[in-house]
N, C-alpha and C positions, 0 to 999 in steps of 0.2 A: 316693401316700399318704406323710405324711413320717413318719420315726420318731418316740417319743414325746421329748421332750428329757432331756439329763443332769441327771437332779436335782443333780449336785454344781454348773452352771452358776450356779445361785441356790437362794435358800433354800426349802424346801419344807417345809408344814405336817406335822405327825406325823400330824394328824385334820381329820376335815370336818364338819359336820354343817348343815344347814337352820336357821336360826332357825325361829322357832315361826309366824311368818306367812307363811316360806317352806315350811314344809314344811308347812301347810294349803295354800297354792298348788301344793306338788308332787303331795299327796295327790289335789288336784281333777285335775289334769290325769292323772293315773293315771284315776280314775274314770268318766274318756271312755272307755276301752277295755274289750274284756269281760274277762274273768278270761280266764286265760292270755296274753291278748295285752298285756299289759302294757309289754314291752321297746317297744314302738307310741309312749311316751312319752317315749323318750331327747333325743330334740331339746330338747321344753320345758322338760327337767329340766337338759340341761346349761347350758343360756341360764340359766336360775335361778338356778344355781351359780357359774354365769362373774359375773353382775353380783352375785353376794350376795361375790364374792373379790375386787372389783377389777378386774374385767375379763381374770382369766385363769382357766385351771383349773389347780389342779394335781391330782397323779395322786389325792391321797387324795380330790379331790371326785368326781372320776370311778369312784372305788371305792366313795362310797358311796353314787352315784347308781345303778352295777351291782346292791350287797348289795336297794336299796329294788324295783330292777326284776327281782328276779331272774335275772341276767344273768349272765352269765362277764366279768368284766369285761376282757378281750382283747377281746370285744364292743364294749365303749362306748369304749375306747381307738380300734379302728376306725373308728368315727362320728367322736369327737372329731378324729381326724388327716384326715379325707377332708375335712368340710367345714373351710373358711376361714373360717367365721365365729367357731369357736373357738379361742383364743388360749392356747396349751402353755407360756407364759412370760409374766413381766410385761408388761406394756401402762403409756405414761403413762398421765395423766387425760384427755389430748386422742388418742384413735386417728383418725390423719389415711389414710384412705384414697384410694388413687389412682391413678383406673381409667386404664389407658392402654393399651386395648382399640382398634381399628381407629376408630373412630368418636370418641372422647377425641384418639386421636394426631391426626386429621388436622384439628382444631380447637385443635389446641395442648397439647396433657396433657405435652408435654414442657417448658414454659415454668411449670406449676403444681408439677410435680415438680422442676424446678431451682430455681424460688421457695422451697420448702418447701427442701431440701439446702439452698443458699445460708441462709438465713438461721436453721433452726434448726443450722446446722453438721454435720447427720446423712447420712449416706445410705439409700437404701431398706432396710428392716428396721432401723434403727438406732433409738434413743432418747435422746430428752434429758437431762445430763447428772444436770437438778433434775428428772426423771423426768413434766415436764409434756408432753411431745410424744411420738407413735411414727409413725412415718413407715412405709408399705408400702402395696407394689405389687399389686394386685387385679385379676382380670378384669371384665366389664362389668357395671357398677351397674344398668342397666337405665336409666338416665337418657340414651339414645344421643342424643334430639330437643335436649337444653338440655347437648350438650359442651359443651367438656370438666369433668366435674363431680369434688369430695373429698367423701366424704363422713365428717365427721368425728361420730365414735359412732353415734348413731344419725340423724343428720341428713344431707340432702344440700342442697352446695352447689355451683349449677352457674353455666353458661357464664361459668365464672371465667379468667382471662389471670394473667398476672405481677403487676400491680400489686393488682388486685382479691385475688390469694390475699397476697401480701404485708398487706393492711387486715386481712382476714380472722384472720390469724396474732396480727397486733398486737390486734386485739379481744379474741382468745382468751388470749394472754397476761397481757392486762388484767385477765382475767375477767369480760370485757364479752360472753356467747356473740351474737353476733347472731342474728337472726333467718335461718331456712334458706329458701332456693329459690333463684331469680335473682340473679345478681349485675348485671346490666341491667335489672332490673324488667318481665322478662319475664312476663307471665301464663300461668300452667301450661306449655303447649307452643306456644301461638301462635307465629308466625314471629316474628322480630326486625322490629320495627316495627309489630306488631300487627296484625291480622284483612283481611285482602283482599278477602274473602267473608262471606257473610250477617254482613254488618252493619250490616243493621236489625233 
């Protein structure tokens, strides 16, 4: 579990609060659980907060996702630092994730991750300077059949190489997002080359 970060590192909001269609979307997901099990909603509600901030939290939304759940908020600080999906400091616009988990590595995840260093000038954990790229190292995406895969926000882009992540960057740069899956126009998981079997 990592600690929470130095608010003096960057700037932190004094206050949090839900806009008014985020917090009828926090309200519902509270409303799944019975009375008292309410802290049952912390996940949905930090996700809410993380994308209502820009892609990170800071401590005051996590306090006042604690205050709505009745929680201690030492609680939600918990949650927050265990999963990796929540982000304890800025994020670009583009979070480039990049699994280079056994399965990633032995297909290349070390050719996607020196594509992304090389060219956006960063290294793992690091950010762009115009704060459009963040670059970090992830366990497995769950996309092990179509390595080595980034997936960038909420997208995954897989059995990508050097050049292909190199396109990829330049598109995103562009603010061209392409389209996610294959970077060989593989169908779902099929083998490279397509179907062997039942097919007719």
């Amino acid at each position: 579990m990592s600690a929470l970060p130095d608010p003096a590192q960057f700037e932190q909001p004094a206050s949090f609060d839900f806009t008014g269609e985020n917090l009828e979307r926090a309200k519902a997901h509270i409303a799944e659980y019975p009375a008292g099990r309410q802290a049952s909603a912390v996940l949905p509600l930090l996700d809410l907060a993380q994308r209502q901030h820009g892609g990170w939290l800071p401590r005051a939304a996590m306090d006042r996702v604690a205050e709505m759940l009745e929680m201690a908020p030492i609680r939600v600080y918990e949650v927050a630092t265990f999963y990796t999906m929540f982000n304890l400091r800025p994020v670009g616009r583009y979070l480039l994730q990049a699994c280079t988990t056994t399965p990633c590595w032995l297909r290349g995840s070390q050719q996607v991750v020196g594509t992304c260093e090389r060219k956006l000038g960063i290294s793992l954990g690091g950010t762009t300077p115009d704060g459009l790229f963040t670059l970090v190292e992830v366990e497995c995406l769950g996309a092990c059949v179509n390595a080595p895969v980034l997936q960038v926000n909420d997208d995954f882009y897989e059995d990508l190489d050097g050049p292909a992540t190199e396109v990829l960057l330049d598109a995103l740069r562009a603010g061209n997002v392409p389209p996610p899956g294959s970077a060989i126009g593989r169908h779902g998981s099929e083998p490279i080359g397509g179907r062997r079997t039942l097919t007719e």
